[in-house]
C-alpha positions as CSV (number, residue, x, y, z in Angstrom):
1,X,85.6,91.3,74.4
2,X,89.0,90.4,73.9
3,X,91.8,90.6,72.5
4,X,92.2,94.4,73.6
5,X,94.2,95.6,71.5
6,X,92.9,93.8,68.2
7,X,95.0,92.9,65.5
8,X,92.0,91.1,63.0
9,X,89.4,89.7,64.8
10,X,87.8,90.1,67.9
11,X,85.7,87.6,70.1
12,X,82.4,89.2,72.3
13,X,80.5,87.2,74.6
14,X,77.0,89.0,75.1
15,X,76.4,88.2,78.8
16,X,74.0,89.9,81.4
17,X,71.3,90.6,78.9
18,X,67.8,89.7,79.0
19,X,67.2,86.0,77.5
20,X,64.9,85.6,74.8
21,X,65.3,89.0,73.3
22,X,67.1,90.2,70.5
23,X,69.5,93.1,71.3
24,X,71.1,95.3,68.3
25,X,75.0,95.6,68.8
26,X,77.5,98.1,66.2
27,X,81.0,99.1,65.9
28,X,81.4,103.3,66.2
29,X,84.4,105.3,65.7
30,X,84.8,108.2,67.4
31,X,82.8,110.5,65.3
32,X,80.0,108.2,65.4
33,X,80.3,106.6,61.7
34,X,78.7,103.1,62.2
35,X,81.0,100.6,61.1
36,X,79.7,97.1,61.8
37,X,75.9,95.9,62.8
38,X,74.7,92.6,64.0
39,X,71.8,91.4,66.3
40,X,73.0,89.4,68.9
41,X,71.4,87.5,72.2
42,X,71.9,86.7,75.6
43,X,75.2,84.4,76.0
44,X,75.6,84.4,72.3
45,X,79.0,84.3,71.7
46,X,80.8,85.2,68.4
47,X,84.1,86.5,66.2
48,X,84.4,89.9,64.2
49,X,86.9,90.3,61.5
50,X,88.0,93.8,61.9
51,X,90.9,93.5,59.4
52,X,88.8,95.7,56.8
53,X,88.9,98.7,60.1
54,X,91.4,101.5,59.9
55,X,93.3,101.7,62.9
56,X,91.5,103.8,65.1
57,X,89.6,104.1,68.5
58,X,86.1,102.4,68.5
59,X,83.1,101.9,70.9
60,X,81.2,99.0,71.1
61,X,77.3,99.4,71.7
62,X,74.8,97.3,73.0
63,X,71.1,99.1,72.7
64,X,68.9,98.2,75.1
65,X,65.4,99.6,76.1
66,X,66.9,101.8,78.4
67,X,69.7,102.7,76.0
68,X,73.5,101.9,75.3
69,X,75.6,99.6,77.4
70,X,79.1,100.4,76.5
């Protein structure tokens, strides 16, 4: 991910997963409010707009069989 810190949008590149599988990825804020959702894949890379965010702290999830990749 990166910039870090964000000022609108941010750019992820999903690598080290699993090819051919879909992979759930969200936004949380510290209290654990989901605040954006997308399925991604392996070496998928793409933009957020995170204008619409409050300034805050939040965690980036990846779920994966085995659980979340932070």
């Amino acid at each position: 991910m990166y910039p870090n810190p964000v000022n609108e949008i941010i750019t992820i590149k999903a690598s080290g997963l699993i090819c051919g599988r879909d992979y759930k990825m969200d936004i949380v804020d510290l209290s654990g409010k989901v605040w954006y959702a997308q399925t991604i894949q392996a070496k998928m890379s793409f933009e957020i707009p995170l204008e619409a965010l409050p300034s805050g702290i939040y965690i980036f999830r990846i779920h994966t069989k085995k659980g979340f990749s932070y």
